[in-house]
N, CA, C and O of each residue as an XYZ file, in Angstrom:
752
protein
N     258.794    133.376    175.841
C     259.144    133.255    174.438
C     258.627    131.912    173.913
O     258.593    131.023    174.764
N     258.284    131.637    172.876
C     257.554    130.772    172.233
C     258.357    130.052    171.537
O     259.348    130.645    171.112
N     258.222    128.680    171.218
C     259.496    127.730    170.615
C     259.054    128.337    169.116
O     257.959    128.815    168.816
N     260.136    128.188    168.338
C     259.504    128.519    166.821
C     259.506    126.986    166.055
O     260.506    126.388    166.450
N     259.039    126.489    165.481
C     259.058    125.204    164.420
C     259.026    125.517    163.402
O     258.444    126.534    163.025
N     259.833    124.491    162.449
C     259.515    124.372    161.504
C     258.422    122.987    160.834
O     258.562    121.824    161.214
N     257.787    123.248    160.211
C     256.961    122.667    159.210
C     257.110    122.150    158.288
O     257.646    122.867    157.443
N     256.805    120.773    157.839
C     257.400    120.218    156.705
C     256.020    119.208    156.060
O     256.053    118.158    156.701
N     255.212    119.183    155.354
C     253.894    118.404    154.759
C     255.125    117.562    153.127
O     255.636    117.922    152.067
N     255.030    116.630    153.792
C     255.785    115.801    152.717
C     254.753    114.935    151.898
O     253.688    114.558    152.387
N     255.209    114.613    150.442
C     254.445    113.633    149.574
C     255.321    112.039    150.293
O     256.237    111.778    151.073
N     254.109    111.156    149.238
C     254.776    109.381    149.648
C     256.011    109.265    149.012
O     256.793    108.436    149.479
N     256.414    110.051    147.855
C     257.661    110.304    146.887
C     258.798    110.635    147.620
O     259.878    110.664    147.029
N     258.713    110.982    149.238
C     259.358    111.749    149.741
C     259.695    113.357    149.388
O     260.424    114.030    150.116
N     259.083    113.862    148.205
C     259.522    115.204    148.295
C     258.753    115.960    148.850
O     257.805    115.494    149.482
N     258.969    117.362    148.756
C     258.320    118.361    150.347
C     257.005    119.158    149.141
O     257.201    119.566    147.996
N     255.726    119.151    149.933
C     255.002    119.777    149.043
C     254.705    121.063    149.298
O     254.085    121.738    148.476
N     255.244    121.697    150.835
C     254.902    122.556    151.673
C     255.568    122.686    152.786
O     255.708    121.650    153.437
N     256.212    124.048    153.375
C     256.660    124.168    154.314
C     256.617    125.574    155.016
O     256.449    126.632    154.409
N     256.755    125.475    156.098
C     256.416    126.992    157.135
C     257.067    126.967    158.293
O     257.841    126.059    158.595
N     256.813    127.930    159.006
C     257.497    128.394    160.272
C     255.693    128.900    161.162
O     254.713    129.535    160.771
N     256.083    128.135    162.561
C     254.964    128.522    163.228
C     255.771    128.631    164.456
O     256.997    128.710    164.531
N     254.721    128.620    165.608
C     255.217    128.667    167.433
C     254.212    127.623    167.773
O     253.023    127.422    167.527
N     255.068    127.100    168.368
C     254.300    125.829    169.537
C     253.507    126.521    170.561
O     254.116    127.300    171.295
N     252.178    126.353    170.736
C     251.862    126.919    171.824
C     251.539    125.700    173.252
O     250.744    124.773    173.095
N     252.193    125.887    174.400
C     252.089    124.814    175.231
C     250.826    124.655    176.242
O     250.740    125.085    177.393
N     249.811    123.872    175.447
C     248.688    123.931    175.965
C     248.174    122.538    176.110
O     247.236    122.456    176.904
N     248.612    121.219    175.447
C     248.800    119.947    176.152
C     249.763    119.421    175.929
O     250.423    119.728    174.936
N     250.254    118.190    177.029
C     250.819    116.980    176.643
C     250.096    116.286    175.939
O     250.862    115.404    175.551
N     248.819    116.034    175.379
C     248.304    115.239    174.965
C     248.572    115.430    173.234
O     248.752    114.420    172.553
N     248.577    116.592    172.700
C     249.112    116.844    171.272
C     249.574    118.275    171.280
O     249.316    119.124    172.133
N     250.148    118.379    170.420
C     250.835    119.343    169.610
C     250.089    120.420    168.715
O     249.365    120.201    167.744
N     250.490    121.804    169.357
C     249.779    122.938    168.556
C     250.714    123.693    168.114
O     251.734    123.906    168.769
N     250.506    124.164    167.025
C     251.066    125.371    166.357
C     250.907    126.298    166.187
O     250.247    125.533    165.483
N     250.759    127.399    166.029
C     250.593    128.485    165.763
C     250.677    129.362    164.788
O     251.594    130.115    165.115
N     250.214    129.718    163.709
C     251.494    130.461    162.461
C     250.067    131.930    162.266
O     248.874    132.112    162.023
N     251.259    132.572    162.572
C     250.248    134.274    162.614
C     249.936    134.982    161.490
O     250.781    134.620    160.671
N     249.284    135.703    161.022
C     248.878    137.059    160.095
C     250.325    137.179    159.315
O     251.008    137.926    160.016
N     250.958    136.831    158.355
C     252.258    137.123    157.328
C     253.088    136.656    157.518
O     254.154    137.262    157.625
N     252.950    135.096    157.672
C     254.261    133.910    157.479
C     254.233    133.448    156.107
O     253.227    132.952    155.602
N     255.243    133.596    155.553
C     254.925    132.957    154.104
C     254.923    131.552    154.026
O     255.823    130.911    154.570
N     253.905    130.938    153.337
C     254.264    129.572    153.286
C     254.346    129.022    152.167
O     253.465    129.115    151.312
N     255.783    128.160    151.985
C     256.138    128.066    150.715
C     255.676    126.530    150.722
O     255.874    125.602    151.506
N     254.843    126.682    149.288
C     254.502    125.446    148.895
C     255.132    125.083    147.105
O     255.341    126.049    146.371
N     255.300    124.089    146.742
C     255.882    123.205    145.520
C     255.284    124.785    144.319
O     255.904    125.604    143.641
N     253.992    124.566    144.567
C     253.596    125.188    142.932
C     253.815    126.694    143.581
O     253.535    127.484    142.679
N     254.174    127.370    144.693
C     254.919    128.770    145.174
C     254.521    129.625    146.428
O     253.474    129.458    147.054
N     255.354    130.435    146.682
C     255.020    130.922    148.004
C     253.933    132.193    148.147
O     253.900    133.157    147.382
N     253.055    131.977    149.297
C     252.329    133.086    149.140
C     252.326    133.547    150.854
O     253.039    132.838    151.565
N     251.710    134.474    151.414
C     251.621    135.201    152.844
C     250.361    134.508    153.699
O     249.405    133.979    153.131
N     250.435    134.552    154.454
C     249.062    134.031    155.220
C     248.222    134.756    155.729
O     248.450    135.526    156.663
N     247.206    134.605    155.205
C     246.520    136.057    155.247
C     245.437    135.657    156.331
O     244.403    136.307    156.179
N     245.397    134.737    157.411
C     244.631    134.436    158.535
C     245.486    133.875    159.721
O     246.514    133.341    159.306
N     245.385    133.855    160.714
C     246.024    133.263    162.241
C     245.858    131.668    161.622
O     244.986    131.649    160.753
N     246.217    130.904    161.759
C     246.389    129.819    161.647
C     246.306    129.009    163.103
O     246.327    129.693    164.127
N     246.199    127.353    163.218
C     246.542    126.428    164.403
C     246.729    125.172    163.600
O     245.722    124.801    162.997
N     247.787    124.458    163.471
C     247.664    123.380    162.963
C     247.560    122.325    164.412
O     248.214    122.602    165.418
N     246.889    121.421    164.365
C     247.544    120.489    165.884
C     247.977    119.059    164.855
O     247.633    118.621    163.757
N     249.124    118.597    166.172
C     249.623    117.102    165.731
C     249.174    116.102    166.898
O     249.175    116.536    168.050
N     248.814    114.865    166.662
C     248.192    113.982    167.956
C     249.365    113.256    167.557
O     249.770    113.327    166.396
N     250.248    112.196    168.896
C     251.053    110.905    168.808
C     250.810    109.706    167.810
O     250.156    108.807    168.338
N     251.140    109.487    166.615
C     250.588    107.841    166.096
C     249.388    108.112    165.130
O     248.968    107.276    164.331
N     248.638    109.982    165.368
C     247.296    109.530    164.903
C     247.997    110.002    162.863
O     248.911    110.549    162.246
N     247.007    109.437    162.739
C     246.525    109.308    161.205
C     246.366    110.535    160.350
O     246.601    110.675    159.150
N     245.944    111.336    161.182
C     245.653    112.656    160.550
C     246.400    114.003    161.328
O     246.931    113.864    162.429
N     246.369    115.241    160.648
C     246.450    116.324    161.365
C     245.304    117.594    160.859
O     244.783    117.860    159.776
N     245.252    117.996    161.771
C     244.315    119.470    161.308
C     244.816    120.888    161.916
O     245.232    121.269    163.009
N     244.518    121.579    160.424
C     245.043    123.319    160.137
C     243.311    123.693    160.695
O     242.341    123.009    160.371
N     243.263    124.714    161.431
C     242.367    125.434    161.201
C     243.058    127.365    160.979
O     244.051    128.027    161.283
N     241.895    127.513    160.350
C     242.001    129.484    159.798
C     240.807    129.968    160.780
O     239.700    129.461    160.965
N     241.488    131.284    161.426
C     240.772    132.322    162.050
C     240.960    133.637    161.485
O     242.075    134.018    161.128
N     239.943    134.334    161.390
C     239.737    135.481    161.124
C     240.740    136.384    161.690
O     240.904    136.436    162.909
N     241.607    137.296    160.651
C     242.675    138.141    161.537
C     242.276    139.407    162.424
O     243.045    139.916    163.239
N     240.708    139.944    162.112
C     240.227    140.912    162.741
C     239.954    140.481    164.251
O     240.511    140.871    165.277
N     238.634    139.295    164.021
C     238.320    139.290    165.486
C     238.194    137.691    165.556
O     237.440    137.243    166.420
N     238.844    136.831    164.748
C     239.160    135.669    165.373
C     238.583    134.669    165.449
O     238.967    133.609    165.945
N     237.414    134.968    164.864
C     236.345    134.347    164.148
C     236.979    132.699    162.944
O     237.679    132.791    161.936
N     236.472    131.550    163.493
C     236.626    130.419    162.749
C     236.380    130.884    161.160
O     235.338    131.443    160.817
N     237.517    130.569    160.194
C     237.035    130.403    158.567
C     237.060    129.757    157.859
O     236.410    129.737    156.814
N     238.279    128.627    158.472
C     237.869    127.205    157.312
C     238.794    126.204    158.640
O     239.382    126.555    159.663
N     238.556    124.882    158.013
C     239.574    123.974    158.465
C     239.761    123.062    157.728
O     238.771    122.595    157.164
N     240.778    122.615    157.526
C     241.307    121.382    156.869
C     242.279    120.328    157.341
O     243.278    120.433    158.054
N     241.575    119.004    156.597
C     242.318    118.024    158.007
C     242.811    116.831    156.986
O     242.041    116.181    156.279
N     244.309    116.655    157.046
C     245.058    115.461    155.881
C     244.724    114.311    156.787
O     244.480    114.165    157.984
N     244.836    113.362    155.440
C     245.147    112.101    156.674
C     246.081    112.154    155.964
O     246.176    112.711    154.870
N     247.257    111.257    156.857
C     248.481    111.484    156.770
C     249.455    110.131    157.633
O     249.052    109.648    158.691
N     250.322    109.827    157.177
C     251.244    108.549    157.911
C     251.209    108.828    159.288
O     251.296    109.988    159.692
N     251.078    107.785    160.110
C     251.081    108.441    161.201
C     252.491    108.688    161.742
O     253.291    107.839    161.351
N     253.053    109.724    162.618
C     254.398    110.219    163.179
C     254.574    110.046    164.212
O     253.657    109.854    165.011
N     255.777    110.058    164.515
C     256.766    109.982    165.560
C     255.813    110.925    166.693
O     254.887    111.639    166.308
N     256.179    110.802    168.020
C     255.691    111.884    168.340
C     255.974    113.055    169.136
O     256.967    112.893    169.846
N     255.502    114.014    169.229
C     256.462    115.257    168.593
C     256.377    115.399    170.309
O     255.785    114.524    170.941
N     256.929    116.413    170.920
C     257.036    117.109    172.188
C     256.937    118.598    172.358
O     256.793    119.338    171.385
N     256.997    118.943    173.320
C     257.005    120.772    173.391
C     258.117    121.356    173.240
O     258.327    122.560    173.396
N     259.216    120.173    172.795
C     260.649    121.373    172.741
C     260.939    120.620    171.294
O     262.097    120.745    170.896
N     260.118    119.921    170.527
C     260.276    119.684    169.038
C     260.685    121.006    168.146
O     260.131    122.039    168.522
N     261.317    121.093    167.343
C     261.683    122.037    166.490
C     261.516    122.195    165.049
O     261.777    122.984    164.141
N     260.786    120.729    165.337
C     260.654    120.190    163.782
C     259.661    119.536    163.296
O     260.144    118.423    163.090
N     258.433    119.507    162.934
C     257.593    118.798    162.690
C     257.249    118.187    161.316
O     256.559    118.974    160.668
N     257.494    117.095    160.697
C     257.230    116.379    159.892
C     255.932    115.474    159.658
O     255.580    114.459    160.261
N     255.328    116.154    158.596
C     254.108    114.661    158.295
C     254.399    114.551    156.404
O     254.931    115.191    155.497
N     253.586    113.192    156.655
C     253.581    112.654    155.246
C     251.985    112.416    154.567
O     251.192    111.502    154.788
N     251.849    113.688    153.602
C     250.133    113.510    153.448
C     250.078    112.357    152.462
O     250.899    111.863    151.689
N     248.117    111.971    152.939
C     247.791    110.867    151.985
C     246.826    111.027    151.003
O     246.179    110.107    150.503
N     246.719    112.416    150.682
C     246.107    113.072    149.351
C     244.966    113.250    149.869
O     244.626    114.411    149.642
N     244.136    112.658    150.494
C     242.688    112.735    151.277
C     242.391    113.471    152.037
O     242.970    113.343    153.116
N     241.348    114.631    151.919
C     241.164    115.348    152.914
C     239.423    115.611    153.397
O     238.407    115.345    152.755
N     239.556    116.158    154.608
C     238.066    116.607    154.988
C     238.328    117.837    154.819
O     239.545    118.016    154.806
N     237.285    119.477    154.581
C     237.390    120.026    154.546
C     236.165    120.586    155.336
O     235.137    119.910    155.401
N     236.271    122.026    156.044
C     235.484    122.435    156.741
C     235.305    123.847    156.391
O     236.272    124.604    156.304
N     234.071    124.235    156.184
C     233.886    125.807    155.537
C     233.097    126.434    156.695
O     232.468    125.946    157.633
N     233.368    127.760    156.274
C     233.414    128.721    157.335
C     231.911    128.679    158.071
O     231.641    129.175    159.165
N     230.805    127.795    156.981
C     229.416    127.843    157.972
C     229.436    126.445    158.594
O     228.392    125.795    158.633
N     230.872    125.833    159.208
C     230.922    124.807    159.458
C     230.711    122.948    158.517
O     231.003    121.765    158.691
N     229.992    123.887    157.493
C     229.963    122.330    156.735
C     231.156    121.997    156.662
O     232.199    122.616    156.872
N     230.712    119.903    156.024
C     231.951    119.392    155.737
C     231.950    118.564    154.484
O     230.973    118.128    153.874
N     233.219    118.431    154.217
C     233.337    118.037    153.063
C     234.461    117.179    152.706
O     235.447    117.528    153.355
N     234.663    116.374    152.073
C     235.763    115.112    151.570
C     236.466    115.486    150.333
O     235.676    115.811    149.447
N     237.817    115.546    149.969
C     238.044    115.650    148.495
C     239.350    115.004    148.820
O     239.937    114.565    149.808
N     239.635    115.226    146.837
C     240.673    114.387    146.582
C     240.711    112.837    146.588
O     241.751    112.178    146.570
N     239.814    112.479    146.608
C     239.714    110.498    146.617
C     240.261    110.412    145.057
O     240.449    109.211    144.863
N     240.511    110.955    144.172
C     240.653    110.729    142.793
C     242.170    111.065    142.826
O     242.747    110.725    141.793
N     243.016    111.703    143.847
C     244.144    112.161    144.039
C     244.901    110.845    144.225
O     245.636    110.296    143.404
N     244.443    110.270    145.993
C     244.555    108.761    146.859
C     244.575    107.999    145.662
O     245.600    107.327    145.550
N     243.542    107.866    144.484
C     243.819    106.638    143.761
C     244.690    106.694    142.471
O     244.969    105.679    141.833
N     245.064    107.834    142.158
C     246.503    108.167    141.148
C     247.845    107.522    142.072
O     248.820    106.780    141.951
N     247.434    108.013    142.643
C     248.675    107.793    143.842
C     248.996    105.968    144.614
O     250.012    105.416    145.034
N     247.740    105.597    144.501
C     247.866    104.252    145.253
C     248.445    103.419    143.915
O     249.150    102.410    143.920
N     247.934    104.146    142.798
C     248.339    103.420    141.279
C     250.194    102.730    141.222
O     250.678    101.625    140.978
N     250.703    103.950    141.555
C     251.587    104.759    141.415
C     252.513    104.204    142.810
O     253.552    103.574    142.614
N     252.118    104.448    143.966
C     252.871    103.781    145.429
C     252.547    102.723    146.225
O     251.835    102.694    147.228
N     253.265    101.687    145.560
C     252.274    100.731    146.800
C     251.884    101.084    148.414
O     250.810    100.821    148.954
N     253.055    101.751    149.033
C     252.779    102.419    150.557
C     251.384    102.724    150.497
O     250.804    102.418    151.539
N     250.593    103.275    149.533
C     249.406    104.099    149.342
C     248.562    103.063    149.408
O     247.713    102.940    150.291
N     248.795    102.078    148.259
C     247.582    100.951    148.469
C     247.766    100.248    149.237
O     247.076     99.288    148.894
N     248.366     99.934    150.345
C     248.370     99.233    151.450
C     247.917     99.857    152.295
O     247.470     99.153    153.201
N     247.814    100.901    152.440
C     246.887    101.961    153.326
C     245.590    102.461    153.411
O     245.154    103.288    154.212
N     245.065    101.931    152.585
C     243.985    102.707    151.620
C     242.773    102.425    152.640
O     242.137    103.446    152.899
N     242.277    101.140    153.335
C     241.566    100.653    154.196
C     241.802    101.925    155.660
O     240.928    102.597    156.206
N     242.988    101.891    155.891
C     243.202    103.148    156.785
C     242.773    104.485    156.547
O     242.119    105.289    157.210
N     243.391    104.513    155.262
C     242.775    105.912    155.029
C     241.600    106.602    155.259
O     241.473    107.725    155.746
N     240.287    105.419    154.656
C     239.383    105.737    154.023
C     238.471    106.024    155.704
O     237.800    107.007    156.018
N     238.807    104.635    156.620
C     238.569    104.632    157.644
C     238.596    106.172    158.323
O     237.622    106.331    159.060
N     239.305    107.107    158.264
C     239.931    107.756    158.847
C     239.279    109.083    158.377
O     239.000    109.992    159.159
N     239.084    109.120    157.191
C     238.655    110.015    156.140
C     237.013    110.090    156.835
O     236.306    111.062    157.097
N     236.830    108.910    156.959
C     235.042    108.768    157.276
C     234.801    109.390    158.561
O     233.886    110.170    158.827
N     236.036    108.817    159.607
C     235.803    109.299    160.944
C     235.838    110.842    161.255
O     235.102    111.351    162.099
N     236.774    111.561    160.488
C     237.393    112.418    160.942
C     236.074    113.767    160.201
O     235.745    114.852    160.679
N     235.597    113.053    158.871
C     234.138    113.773    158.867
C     233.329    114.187    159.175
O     232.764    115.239    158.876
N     233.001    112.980    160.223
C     231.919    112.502    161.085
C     232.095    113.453    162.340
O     231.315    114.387    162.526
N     233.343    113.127    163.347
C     233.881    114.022    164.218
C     234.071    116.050    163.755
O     234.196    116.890    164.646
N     234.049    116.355    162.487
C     234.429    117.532    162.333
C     232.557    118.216    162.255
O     232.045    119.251    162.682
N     232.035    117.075    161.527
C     230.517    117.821    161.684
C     229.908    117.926    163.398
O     229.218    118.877    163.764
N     230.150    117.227    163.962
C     229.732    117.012    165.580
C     230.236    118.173    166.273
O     229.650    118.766    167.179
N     231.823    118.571    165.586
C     233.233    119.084    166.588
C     233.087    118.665    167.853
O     232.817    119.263    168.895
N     233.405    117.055    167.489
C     233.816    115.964    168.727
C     235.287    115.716    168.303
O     236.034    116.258    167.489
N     235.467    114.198    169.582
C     237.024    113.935    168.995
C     237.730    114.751    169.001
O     237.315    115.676    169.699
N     238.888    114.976    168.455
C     240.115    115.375    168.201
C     239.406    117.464    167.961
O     239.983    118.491    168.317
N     238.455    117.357    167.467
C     238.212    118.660    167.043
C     237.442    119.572    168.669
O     236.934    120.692    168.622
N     237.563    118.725    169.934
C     236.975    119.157    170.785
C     237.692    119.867    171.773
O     237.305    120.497    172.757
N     239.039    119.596    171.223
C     239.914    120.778    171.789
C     240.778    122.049    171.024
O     241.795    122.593    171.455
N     239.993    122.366    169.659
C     239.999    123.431    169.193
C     238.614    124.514    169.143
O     237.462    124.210    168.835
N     239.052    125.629    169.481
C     238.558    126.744    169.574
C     237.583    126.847    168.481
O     237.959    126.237    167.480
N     235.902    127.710    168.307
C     235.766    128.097    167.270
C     236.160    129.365    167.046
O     236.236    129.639    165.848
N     236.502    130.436    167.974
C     237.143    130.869    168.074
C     238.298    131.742    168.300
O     237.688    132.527    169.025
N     239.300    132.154    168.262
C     240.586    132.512    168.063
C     240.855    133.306    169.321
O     240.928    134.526    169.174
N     241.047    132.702    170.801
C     241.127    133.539    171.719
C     242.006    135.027    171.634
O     241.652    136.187    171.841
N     242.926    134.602    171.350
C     243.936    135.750    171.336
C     245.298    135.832    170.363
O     245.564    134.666    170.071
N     246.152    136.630    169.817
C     247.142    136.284    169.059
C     248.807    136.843    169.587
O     249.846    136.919    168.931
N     248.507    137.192    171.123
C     249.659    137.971    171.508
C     250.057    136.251    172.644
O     250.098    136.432    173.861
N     250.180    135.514    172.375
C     250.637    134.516    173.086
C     251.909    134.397    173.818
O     252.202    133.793    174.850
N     252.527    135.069    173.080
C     254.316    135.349    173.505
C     254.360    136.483    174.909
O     255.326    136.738    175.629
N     253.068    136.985    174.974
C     253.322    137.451    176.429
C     252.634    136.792    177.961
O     252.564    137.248    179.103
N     252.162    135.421    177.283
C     251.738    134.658    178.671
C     252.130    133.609    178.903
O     252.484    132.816    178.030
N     252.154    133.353    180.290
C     252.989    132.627    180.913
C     252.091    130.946    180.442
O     250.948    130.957    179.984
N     252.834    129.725    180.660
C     251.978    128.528    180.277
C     250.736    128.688    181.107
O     249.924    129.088    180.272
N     250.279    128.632    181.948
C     249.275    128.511    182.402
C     248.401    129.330    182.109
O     247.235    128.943    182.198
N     248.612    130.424    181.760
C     247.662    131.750    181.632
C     247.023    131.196    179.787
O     245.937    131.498    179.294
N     248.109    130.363    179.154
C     247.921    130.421    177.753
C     246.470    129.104    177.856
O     245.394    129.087    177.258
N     247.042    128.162    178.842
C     245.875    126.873    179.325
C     244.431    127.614    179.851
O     243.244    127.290    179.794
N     244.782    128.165    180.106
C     243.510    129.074    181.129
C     242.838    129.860    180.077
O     241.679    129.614    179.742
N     243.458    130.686    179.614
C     242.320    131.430    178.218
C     242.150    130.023    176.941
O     241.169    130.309    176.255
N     242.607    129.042    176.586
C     242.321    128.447    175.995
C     240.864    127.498    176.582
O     239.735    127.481    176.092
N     241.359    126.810    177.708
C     239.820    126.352    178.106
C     238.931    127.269    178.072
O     237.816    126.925    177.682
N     239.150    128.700    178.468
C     237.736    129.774    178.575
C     237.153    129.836    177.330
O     236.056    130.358    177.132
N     238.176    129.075    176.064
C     237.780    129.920    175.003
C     237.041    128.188    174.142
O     236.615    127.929    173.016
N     237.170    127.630    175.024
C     236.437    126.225    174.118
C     235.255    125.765    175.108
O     234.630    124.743    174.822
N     234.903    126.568    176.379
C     233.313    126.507    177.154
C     232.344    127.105    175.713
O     231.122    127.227    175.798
């Protein structure tokens, strides 16, 4: 059985801009994966809609950012990814129940023929206007924003232990090791 989490993408305002329900899948100590399948609704501020792809969000200890990627619900096939930078968090474990981040309006974005892309810098600077937390960060951010670009066009770094893709979606019937074992087969 699979832990279930909840999801929480918070603003610097502290209020919630987004939230969901996924499954941890236990495939490192080194970070945190999620899971959220074919018709989880995910309710966000401006409203809730269904998820109409397999999802993986992962969380790293301390790091700066996190990244969602979308797989194809037929055959599993990579379709987008998107990666916040974000405060960095606490860090989470395999029997977490709860996962919290705090986005920093900045994102990379990754389209389904792999390009990449940056947005929202016009978001970061309403916002840094507006929070000092923001403009004291901003050197981090941007840092981070650049790297995590750089790493998503390569799929190095942090992106070298996600799938392109989508080994399987019946996870709840394998044992940890079997879930480690088709995951490395599925990132050769």
């Amino acid at each position: 059985m699979l832990l279930e989490v909840e999801i929480q993408k918070m603003l610097v305002d502290g209020s919630e801009w987004g939230a969901w329900k996924g499954y941890q899948l236990p495939l490192s100590d080194e970070y945190v994966s999620i899971w959220t399948p074919v018709g989880t609704p995910m309710h966000w501020r401006p409203g809730t809609w269904i998820l109409e792809r397999h999802s993986l969000t992962y969380f790293w200890p301390h790091a700066w950012y996190t990244i969602h990627i979308g797989y194809d619900q037929q055959d599993g096939h990579f379709v987008s990814g998107y990666c916040d930078v974000v405060l960095p968090t606490d860090p989470y474990t395999s029997t977490s129940q709860r996962l919290i981040y705090v986005d920093l309006y900045v994102d990379v974005v990754i389209r389904e023929d792999f390009s990449v892309y940056t947005k929202d810098q016009e978001v970061f600077e309403r916002a840094a206007q507006r929070y000092p937390l923001v403009e004291q960060v901003r050197q981090r951010s941007f840092e981070v924003l650049a790297w995590l670009e750089e790493q998503a066009k390569e799929w190095s770094g942090p992106f070298a232990v996600i799938p392109r893709r989508l080994p399987l979606v019946d996870w709840e019937r394998l044992s940890v090791e079997e879930m480690r074992a088709a995951w490395r087969t599925a990132l050769q």
